[in-house]
Structures are given as structure tokens and as C-alpha cells.
VEXMARMAR-141109 format. One record per residue (C-alpha): residue number from 1; z, y, x. Coordinates in steps of 0.001 Angstrom, whole numbers, plus 500000, padded with zeros to 6 digits. Example, Ala and Ser with C-alpha at 12.3 -4.5 7.8 and 13.67 -1.06 7.14 Angstrom:
<sites>
SITE	1	507800	495500	512300
SITE	2	507140	498940	513670
</sites>
This chain:
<sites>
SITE	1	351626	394430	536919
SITE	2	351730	394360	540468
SITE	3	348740	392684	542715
SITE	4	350399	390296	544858
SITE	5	347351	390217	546951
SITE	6	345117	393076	546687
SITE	7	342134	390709	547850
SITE	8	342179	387795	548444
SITE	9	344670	386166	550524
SITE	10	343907	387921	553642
SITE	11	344743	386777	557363
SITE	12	344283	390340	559492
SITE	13	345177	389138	562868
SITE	14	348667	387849	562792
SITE	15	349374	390644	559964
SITE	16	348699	388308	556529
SITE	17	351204	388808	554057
SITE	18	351197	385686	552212
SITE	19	350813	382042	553914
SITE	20	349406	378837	551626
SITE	21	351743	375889	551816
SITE	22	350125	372281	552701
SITE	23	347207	370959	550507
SITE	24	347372	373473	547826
SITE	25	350826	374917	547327
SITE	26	351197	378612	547821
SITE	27	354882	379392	548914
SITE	28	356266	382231	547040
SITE	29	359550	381860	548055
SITE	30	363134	383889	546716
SITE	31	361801	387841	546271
SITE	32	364545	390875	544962
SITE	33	363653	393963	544452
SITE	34	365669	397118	543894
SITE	35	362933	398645	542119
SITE	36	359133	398735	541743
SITE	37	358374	401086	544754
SITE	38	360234	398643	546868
SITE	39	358614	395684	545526
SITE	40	355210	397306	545866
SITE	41	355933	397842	549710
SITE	42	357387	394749	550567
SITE	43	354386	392968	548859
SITE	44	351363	395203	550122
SITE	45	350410	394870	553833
SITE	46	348409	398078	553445
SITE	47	351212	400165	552306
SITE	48	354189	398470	555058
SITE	49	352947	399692	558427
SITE	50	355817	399819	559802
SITE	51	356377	395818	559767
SITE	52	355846	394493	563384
SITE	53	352880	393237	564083
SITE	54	353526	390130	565379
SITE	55	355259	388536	562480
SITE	56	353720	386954	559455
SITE	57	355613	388491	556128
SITE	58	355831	385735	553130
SITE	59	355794	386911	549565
SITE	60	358990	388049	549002
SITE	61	359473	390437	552213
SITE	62	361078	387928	555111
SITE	63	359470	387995	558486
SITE	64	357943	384271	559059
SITE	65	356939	382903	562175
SITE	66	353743	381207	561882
SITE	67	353937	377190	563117
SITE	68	350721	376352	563095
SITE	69	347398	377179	561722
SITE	70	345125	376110	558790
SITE	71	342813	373250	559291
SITE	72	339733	371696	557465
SITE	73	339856	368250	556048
SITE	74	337896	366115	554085
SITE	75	340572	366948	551159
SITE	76	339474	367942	547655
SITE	77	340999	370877	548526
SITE	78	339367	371421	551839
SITE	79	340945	374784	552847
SITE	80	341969	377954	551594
SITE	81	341292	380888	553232
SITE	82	339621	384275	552905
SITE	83	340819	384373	549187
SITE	84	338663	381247	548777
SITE	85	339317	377502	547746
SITE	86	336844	375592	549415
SITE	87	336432	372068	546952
SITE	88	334664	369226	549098
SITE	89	332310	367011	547842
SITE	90	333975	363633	549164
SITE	91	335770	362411	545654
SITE	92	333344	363493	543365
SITE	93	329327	363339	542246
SITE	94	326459	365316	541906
SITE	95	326112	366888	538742
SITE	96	329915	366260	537911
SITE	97	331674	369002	536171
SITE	98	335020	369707	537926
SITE	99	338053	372191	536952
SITE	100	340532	373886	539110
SITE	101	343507	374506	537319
SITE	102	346751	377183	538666
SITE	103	350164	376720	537701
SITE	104	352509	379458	537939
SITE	105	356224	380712	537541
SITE	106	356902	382820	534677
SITE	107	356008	386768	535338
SITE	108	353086	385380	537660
SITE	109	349099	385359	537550
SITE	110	346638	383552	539335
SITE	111	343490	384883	538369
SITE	112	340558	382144	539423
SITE	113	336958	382973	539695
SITE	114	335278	380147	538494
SITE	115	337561	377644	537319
SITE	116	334822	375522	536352
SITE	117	331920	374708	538528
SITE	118	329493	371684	538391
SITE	119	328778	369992	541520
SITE	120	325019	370248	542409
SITE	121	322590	367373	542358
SITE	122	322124	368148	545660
SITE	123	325388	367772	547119
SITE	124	325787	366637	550064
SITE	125	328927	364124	550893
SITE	126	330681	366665	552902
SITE	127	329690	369787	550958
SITE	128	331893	372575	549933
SITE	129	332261	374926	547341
SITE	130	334547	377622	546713
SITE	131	336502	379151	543915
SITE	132	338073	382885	544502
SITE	133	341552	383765	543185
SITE	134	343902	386709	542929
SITE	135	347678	386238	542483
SITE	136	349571	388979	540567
SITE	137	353681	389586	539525
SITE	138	354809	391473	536130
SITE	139	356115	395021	537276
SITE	140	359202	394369	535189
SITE	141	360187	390843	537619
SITE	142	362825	391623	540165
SITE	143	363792	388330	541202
SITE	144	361404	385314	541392
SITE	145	361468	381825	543208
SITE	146	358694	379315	543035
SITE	147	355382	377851	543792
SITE	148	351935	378007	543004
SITE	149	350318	374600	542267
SITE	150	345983	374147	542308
SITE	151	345357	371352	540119
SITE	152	341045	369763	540689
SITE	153	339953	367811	538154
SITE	154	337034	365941	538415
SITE	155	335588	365836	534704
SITE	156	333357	362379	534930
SITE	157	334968	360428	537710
SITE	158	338492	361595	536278
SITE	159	339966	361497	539811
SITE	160	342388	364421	539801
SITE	161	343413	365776	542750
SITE	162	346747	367945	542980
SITE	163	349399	369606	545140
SITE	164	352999	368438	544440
SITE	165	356069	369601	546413
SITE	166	353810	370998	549159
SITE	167	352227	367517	549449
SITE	168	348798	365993	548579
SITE	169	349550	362573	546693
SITE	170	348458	359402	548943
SITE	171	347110	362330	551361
SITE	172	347892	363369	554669
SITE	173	349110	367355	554315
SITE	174	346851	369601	556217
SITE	175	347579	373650	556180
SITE	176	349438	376446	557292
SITE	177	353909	375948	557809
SITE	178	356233	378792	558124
SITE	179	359308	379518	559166
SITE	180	361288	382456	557762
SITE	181	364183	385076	558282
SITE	182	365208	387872	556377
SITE	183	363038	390960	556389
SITE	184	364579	394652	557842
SITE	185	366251	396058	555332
SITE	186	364652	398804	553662
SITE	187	366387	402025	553776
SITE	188	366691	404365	550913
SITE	189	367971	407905	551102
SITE	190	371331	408210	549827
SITE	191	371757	412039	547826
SITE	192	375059	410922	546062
SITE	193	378473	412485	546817
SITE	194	381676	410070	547047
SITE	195	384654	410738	544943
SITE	196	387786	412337	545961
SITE	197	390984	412126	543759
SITE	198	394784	413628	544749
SITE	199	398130	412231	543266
SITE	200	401225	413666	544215
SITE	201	404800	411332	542378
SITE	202	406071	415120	540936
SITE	203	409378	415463	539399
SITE	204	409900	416383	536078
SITE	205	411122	420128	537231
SITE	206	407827	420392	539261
SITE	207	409477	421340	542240
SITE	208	410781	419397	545190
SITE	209	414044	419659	547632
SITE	210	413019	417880	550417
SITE	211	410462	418373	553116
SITE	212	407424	417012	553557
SITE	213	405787	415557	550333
SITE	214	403105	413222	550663
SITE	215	399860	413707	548620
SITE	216	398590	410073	547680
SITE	217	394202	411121	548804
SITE	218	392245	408526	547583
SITE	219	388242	408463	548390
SITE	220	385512	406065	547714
SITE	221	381619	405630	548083
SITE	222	379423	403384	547404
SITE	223	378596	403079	551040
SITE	224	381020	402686	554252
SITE	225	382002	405389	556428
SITE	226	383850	407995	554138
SITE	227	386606	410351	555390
SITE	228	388713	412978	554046
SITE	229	390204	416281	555455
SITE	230	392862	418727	553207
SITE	231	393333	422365	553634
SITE	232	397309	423844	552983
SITE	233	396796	427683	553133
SITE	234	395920	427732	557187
SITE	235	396345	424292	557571
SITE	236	393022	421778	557591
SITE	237	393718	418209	558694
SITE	238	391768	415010	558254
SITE	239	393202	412447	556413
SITE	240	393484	408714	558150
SITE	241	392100	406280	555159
SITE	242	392674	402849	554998
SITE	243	390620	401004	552180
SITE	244	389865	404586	551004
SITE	245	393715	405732	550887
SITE	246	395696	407929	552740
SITE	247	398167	410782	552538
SITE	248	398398	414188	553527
SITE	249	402132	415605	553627
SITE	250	402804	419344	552238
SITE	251	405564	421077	554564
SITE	252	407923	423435	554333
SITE	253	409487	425449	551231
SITE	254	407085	427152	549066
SITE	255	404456	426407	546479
SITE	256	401570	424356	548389
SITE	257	398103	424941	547057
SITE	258	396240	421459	548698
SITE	259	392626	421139	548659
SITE	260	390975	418015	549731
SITE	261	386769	416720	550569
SITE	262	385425	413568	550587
SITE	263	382609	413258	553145
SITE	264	380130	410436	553303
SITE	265	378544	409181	556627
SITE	266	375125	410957	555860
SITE	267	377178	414056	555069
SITE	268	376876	413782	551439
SITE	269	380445	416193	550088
SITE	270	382499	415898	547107
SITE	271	383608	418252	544405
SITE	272	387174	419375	545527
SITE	273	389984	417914	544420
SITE	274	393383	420110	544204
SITE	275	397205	419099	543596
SITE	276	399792	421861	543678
SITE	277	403452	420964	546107
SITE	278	406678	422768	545390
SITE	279	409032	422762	547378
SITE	280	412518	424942	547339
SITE	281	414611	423568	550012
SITE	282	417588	426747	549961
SITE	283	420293	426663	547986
SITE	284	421062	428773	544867
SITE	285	423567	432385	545135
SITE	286	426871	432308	543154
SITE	287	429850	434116	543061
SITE	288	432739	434020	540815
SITE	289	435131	437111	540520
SITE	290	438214	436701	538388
SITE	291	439514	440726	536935
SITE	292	441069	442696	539959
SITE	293	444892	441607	539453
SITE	294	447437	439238	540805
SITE	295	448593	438218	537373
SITE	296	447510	438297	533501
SITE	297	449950	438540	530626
SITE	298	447106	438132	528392
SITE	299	444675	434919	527509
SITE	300	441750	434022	527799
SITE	301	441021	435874	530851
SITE	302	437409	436485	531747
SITE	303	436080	435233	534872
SITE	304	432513	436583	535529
SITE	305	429880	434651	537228
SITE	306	427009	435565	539087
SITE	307	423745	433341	539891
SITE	308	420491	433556	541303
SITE	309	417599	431599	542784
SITE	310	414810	433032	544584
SITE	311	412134	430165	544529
SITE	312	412683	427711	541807
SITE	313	415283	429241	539630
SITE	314	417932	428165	538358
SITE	315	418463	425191	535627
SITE	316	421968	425805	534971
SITE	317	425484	426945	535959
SITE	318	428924	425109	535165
SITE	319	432444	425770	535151
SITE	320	435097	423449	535963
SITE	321	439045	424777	534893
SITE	322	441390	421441	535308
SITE	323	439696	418833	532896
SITE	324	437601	421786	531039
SITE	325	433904	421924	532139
SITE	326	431654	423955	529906
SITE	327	427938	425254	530475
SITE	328	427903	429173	531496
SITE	329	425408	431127	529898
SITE	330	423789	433785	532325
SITE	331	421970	437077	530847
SITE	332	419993	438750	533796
SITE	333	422172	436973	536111
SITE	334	425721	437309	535169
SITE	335	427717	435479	532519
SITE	336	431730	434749	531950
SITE	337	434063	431490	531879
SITE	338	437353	431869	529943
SITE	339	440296	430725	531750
SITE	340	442260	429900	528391
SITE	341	446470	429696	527904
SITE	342	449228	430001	530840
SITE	343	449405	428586	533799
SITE	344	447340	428984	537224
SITE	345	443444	428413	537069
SITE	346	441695	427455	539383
SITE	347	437760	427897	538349
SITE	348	435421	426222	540274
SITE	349	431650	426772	538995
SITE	350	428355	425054	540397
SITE	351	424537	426469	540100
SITE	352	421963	424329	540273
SITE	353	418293	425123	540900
SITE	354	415018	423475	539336
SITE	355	414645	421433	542405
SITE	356	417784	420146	542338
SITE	357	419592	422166	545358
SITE	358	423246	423237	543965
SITE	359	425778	425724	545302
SITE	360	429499	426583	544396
SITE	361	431878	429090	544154
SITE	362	435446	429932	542871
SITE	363	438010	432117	542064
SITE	364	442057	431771	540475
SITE	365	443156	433377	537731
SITE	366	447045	433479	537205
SITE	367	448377	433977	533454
SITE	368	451849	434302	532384
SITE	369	452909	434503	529277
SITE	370	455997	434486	528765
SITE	371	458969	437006	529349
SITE	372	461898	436900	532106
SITE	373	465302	435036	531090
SITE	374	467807	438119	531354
SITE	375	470785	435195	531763
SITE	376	473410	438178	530157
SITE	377	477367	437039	530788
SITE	378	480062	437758	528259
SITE	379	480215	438005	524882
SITE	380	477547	437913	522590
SITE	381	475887	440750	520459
SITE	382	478558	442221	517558
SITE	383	481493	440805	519000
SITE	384	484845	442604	519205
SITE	385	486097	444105	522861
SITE	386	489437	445094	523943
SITE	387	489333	448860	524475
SITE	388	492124	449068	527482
SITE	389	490208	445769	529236
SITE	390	486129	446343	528188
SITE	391	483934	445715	530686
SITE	392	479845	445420	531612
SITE	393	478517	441887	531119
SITE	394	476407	440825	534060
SITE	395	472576	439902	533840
SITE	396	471034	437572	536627
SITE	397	466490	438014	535266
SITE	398	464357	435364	536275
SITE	399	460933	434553	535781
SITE	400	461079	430546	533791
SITE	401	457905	428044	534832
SITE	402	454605	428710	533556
SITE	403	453674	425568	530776
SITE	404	451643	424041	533841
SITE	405	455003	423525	535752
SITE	406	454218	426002	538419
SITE	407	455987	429133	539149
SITE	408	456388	431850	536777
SITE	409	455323	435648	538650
SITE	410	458520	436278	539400
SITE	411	460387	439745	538600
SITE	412	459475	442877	539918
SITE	413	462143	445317	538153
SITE	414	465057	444958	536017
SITE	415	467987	447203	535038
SITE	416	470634	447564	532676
SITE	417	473345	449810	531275
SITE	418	476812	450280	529418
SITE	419	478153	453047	526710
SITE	420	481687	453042	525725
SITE	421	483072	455475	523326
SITE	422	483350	458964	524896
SITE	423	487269	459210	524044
SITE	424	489992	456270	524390
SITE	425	489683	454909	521568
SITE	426	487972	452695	518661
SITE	427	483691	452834	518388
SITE	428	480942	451125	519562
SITE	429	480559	449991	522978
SITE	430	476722	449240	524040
SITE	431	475181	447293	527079
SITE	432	471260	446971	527616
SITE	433	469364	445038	530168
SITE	434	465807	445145	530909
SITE	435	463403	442802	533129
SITE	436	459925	443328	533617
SITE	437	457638	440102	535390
SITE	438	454700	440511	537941
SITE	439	452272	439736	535139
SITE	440	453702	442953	532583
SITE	441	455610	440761	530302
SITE	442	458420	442850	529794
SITE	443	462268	441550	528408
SITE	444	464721	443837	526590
SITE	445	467844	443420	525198
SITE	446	470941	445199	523461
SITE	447	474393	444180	522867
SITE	448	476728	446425	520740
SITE	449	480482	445591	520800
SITE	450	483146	446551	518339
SITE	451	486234	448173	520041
SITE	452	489624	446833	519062
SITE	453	492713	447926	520193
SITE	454	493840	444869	521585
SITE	455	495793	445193	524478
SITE	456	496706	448568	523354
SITE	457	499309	447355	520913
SITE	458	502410	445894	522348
SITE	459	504524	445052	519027
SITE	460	506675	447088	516918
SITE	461	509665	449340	518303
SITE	462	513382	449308	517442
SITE	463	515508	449231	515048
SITE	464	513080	446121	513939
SITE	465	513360	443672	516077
SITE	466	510104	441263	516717
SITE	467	511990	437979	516174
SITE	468	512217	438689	512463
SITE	469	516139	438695	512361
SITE	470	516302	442391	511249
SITE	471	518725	443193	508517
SITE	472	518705	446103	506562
SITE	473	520158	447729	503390
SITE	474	518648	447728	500366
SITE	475	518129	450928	499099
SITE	476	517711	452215	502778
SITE	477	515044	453980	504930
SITE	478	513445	451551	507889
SITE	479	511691	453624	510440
SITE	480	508228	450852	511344
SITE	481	507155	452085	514988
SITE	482	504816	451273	517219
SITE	483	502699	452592	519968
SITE	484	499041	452279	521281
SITE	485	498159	452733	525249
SITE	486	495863	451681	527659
SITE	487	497447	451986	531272
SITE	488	499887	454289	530034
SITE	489	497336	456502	528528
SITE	490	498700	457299	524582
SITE	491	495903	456788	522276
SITE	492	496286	459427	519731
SITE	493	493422	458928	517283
SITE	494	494179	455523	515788
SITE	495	494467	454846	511520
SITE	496	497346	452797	511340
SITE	497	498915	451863	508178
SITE	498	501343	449749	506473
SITE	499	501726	447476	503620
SITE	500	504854	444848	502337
SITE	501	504659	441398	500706
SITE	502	507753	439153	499746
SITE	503	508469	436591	502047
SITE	504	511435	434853	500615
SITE	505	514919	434555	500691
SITE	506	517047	435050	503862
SITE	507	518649	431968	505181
SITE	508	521264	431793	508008
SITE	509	522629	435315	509511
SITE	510	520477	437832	510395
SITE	511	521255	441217	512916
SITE	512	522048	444050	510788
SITE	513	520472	446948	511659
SITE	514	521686	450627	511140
SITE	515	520462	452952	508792
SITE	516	517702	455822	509242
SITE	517	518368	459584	508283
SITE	518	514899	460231	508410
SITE	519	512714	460962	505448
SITE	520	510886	458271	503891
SITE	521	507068	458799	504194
SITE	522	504774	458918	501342
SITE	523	501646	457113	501139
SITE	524	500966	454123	503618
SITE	525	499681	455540	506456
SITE	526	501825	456067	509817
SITE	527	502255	459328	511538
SITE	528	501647	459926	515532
SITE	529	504516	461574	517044
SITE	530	505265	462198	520329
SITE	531	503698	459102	521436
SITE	532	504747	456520	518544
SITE	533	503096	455773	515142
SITE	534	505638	456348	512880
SITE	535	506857	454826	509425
SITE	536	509650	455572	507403
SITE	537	509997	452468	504555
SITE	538	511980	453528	502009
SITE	539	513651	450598	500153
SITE	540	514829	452411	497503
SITE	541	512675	451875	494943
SITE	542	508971	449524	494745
SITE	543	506953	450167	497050
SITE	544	503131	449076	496907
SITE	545	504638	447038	493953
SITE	546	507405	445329	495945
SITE	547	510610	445988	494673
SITE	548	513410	445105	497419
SITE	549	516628	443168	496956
SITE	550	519121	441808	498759
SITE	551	519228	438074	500762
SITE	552	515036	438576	500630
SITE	553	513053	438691	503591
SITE	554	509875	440896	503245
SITE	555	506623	440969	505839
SITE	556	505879	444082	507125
SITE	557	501730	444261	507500
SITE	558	500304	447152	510018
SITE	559	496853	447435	509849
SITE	560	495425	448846	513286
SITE	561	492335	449985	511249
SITE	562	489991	448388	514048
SITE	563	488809	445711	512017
SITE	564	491714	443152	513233
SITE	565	494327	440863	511316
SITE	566	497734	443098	511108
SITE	567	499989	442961	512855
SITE	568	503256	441173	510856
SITE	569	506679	441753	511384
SITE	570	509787	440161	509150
SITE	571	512331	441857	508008
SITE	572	514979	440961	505757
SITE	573	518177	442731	503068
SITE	574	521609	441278	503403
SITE	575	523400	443792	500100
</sites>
């Protein structure tokens, strides 16, 4: 419990701390403390010395300016002063017991010493007699507002005799009025730090590609006049805080290690507060490198792709071909994109680093597939060729469009060659052509004719003529000739031979033709002599199961032996 006056209410010179209202009432007025030490020295004089002097300080710590000054009267309540109520005689009589009575707000004491006195048979009419009192407040009160109130009671005359709202009933109020301000404040020493806290708006990489990036500094106290200063490797700056926020930026590529203080106006320092800034404002390295050649006859071809990033690193690398994008995977660096089926590719591929800066590079890979056209004139593979007019077909290569539409690689080399038989003659002539692309792809091909004689033939020889209107004997011998030359060159090696089959009978006249001396010739096959194939048909008897007789015309079949129809000549027997 605290004494709210140590003695009695004292008046030291203009240095009381406690004034008593009019006729009784001791103003306590509105009183907050912080805590009990400041209570205890706003409410003891002895222990405030450095409240002015000339000032009057109520009960609850405001300076009061003292209005006037405390006067006797012929009250009940004559005065009080000194720590005394002096009680006049005027309302009551000798020997009369009387009782002064205190009424308090809660968490107050007023200790009085007597409360009951009885007023001497002796007393004079304006006598006086005093009671002492102490006023006290509950430790534990921080706040309090409210009056004091001296109640006298006179016990036999019953007149009572009371303060009520700082007035005497049906009494002029005598005593002392104040007027009063608030007291100085009371300073207490502040030993607490303020708070500092950093928030930087980070991506979800953690790094940033752009320069500066603000750090979001926010301090508070519980007092004005706090600032801020960061520290960036070198760099210290105060921060410029307005209602405790400001921002300090982090500049320049690299990871930012900021440190920031909170500083209060009696120098009180926070705990630091740290926020890490990166920043990678350069690009990624990438190269792509398609294989060392003009032209691929082969699919997929491998491109290879390189890709770095010194700060950040990367996040990825993609490959664009036409409407084909696909991720590239990298192992220490390096990985490959397929440039898949024929046609020209053009590969574009993009790296991207963790902060989001990207770079490009490409390369073209060309890929044919497919062969020259060797566009060969004349006849086709296994067909038959006149031996006095064979010639070379012609070949015109050429590279056909790639499946993109664009240009095939065009042909580099191409050849081609032709074999005829090594004598005049029947066999095998050969021709072979050969185109090769810019890419490899390579086209061959062979064509093998069959020599025929052709040209070489010209049609039987006389006595037989070609018309068919030969007549001969039966029983005679018909030479069959015939020859075989290319530009008058004999060809001496040919197989000819002969075979007859009825034809029917002879109608109209015919041309008879004259007999042959020569021996018949045995077998069926002609004989070369001095330039001719030679055959002497003997009519004589069957031959090849054809037995000849007159008015019938018979067809004379020479096979060339190159593979041909024979060749057929009529003739016909008139006797």
C-alpha cells in the first residue's frame, strides 16, 4: 500500500503535494501509473525533487496552480491543514459526542485519528478541535478518479454536517481551489532493440534477370525515430523509411548477400536480418554442329549440341526441326538432336538459364535418300537387237526432289558402257550405266540384248523366187539359198536350217523353175559356201515327213537360229 501522504497533508512553501477541495472534499483527481516506482514518485514530494518549485502537484502527478489560499470559518469543518481537521464548536454542545466519518474510492484509505471525540463541558462557542488523518492507495491501483468526503456528526443535536460535490450544504464554501495541467512526463530508460525484417518477391528459380532488385526492409519500435542502413559486400547505405518501410535495391549480376540494422533513436540495435539476391543477367553458350558433310544418305543424322551457363545454369535446352520440338538431354554439356527422314533440316535449338535469360543456335543438315534417275533410251533389258544396226542407248542421270520438295544433291559422277559380241555375229550385247549423287547414293544398271540377225538377212536367192510363184518338179533337187551380211561383211558363223510343211494346192500358173544337178543335202541344216547358206531339197522322196506331189504348194521354213520366226518362202510342183 502506498502512503498518499507520508504525514499529514503537508504545505512546504508552495511545494504541497496534495490540495483539500472546499469545506471538506479532498480532490484526488484522474492518477495512471505505469508501475509502482512511478506511482511512488509522482505521489511523494520527498522523493520528486526535481518538480519545480513553484507549482503545487495534485494527487495524481499534474502541476496545479494554486488560486487562492485556505481560510478559517466558523464551519463545522473549520479548516484543514497541517494533517489536521479542525471541528468548531458553533453547531454543537458541550459534552456532545460527535463522529467524523471518511468516505473513499475503492483501493483508498483514510486513516483518522480520533474519529470520535466528545466536545468538552468547557467549550467555548468558537472552540476548535482537531482530528489527524492519513490518506493511503493499494499498491496494486493504477488508475483512480475520485473524492474524499469528511462526514461530522453531531451524536445528541443530530445536526450532521458534510461535504458534497466540493460544497458545504446551505454553507458558503471556504478552502483551497486549483487549477491543473498535465505533469512532465516521466522518462524511463528505454534498453529494448526494434525489429528489423527483409522480404525480397523471389522467383521460383531463385535467381533474377534483371537489374536492380528491391529488398522490401521493414523496421519498427515501440518508440519514433528508427532508421535502417544495409550492407551488399562493400556497399552500406541507409534505407529511407516511410511508416517503417523502405527498400534497398541489390545491383548488378551475382549472388547478393544483404544485411540490414534497425537502429532506435537512443541507439538501441537490432539482431541482423539477411535476404540473399541473385541475379544472372548474361545469356547462356550454345552451339549446334551438324557431322562435317554437305550431304547424308543416311537417317537420322545426329546433330550435337553444346550448352553452358556460368552463373545460374541452365534449366533446359530445345530443339526445333520444322514442326518437331523435343527436349535435348545434355551429359557434361553436350547432347544430340536427330534430324529424322529426307529432306533439308534446318535445326534451330534454344538454352535457357535458371533466371530465365535464353540463347540460340543452329545448324542444317541435308539428307538424301534416294538414288539418281539414270533416264536410259532404247530398248529395255532382254530385248532382241539387230546385229548389222546395234547401237549404245543413251542415259541423261539426275538427282529427283527430296520428299520435302526441295532439290535433290544433284550428281557428281556417272558413266556407262557397251559390249557387243567380239565377232560379227549372234551373242549377247551388254550396256551399263552408273550415277552416283552428292549425298553417296549410288544408281546402277545393266541391260543385256539378244543379237538377231535382222538386217543381215535379205530373203532367199534364185532359182526360188520370193513371190511364191516358183515351180518345180517333183522328184527334183531345189537348191534354198540365202545369205547373211552386215555392210557387205559375210557373216560366216550363223546355224541356219530348214524345214517343209504343206501349204496346199497350186492354183493359177506358176514360173517353172529349172532343175538342180547338185546333190541333195542330208539332214536340215544349210551349208556356208562361198558366201551363201546353201540347201539342196530333194523332192524325191518325204522329207521331214512331207512327201511332195504335184499341183501342191509347200512352205519352205529357214530358221536363222537367233531366236527369230523363220523366214518362209512358197514354193510349189506343177508334174
Amino acid at each position: 500500500m502506498t502512503t498518499l501522504f507520508s504525514r499529514p497533508i503537508e504545505r512546504r512553501g508552495r511545494r504541497g503535494i496534495a490540495a483539500l477541495g472546499a469545506a471538506g472534499v479532498l480532490v484526488l483527481g484522474t492518477a495512471t501509473w505505469a508501475s509502482a516506482e512511478d506511482k511512488a514518485q509522482q505521489l511523494d514530494a520527498d522523493v520528486a525533487p526535481s518538480m519545480p518549485n513553484d507549482v503545487v502537484y495534485s494527487a495524481d502527478g499534474r502541476a496545479c496552480t494554486t488560486l487562492g489560499t485556505a481560510v478559517s470559518g466558523s464551519l463545522g469543518i473549520k479548516n484543514i491543514s497541517d494533517g489536521q481537521v479542525q471541528i468548531s464548536s458553533l453547531h454543537f454542545k458541550p459534552g456532545e459526542r460527535i463522529v467524523l466519518t471518511p468516505t473513499a474510492p475503492a483501493g483508498v484509505t483514510v486513516a483518522l485519528s480520533p474519529t470520535t471525540q466528545t466536545i468538552p463541558t468547557n467549550w467555548a462557542k468558537n472552540s476548535t478541535t482537531t482530528v489527524g488523518f492519513t490518506t493511503t492507495i493499494d499498491d496494486d491501483i493504477t488508475t483512480l478518479s475520485g473524492t474524499v468526503t469528511l462526514t461530522l456528526t453531531g451524536a445528541e443535536s443530530g445536526f450532521v454536517l458534510q461535504a458534497e460535490s466540493g460544497a458545504v450544504t446551505s454553507r458558503p464554501s471556504y478552502g483551497v481551489s486549483v487549477d491543473c495541467v498535465p505533469a512532465p512526463p516521466v522518462e524511463t530508460k528505454d534498453t529494448t532493440p526494434p525489429t528489423i525484417d527483409l522480404s525480397v518477391d523471389t522467383p521460383a528459380s531463385g535467381w533474377f534477370r534483371t537489374s536492380p532488385v528491391p529488398v522490401t526492409v521493414t523496421a519498427s519500435d515501440d518508440r519514433p525515430g528508427v532508421t535502417a542502413s544495409c550492407t551488399d559486400g562493400a556497399t552500406t547505405e541507409s534505407v529511407a523509411l516511410t511508416g517503417g518501410v523502405g527498400t534497398f535495391d541489390a545491383t548488378g549480376e551475382g549472388i547478393h548477400d544483404v544485411t540490414c540494422t534497425a537502429t532506435d533513436a537512443v541507439g538501441n540495435t537490432s539482431a541482423a536480418a539477411t535476404a540473399q539476391v541473385k541475379i544472372d543477367l548474361t545469356q547462356p553458350e550454345i552451339t549446334v554442329q551438324a557431322p562435317d558433310a554437305e550431304w547424308f544418305k543416311d537417317s537420322p543424322v545426329e546433330v550435337t549440341v553444346t550448352a553452358s551457363d556460368a552463373l545460374s545454369g541452365l534449366a533446359g535446352v530445345t530443339c526445333t526441326d520444322g514442326a518437331i520440338t523435343e527436349s535435348v538431354v545434355l551429359t557434361g554439356g553436350v547432347g544430340t538432336f536427330d534430324a529424322v527422314g529426307e529432306g533439308i533440316h534446318d535445326v534451330s535449338c534454344t538454352a535457357t538459364d535458371l533466371a530465365g535469360n535464353t540463347n540460340g543456335s543452329g545448324d542444317r543438315a541435308k539428307i538424301d535418300l534416294t538414288a539418281p534417275d539414270l533416264n536410259i533410251s532404247g530398248a529395255v533389258d532382254g530385248a532382241s537387237i539387230d546385229i548389222c544396226t546395234a547401237q549404245a542407248p543413251t542415259f541423261d542421270p539426275s538427282d529427283p526432289l527430296l520428299k520435302d520438295g526441295n532439290e535433290g544433291s544433284g550428281v557428281v559422277d556417272s558413266s556407262d558402257s557397251w559390249t557387243a559380241p567380239a565377232t560379227l555375229g549372234l551373242g549377247d550385247f551388254v550396256y551399263t550405266a552408273t550415277a552416283t549423287d552428292l549425298a553417296g547414293n549410288v544408281k546402277d544398271e545393266s541391260r543385256t540384248y539378244r543379237g538377231v540377225y535382222g538386217s543381215a538377212y535379205t530373203g532367199v536367192l534364185q532359182p526360188i523366187n520370193r513371190d511364191g510363184s516358183s515351180l518345180f518338179k517333183v522328184g527334183s533337187t531345189v537348191p534354198v539359198k540365202f545369205t547373211l551380211a552386215c555392210g557387205g561383211v559375210p557373216i560366216t558363223n550363223a546355224k541356219p536350217t530348214l524345214s517343209v510343211v504343206a501349204a496346199g494346192s497350186v492354183s493359177g500358173t506358176g514360173v517353172d523353175e529349172a532343175v538342180s544337178t547338185s546333190a541333195a543335202t542330208t539332214g536340215n541344216a544349210f551349208r556356208y559356201s562361198d558366201g551363201q547358206y546353201i540347201f539342196n531339197l530333194s523332192t524325191k522322196a518325204a522329207y521331214n515327213n512331207v512327201t511332195f506331189a504335184a499341183n501342191k504348194k509347200y512352205d519352205l521354213l529357214i530358221n536363222l537360229g537367233d531366236g527369230t520366226a523363220p523366214k518362209t518362202v512358197t514354193i510349189g510342183f506343177n508334174k
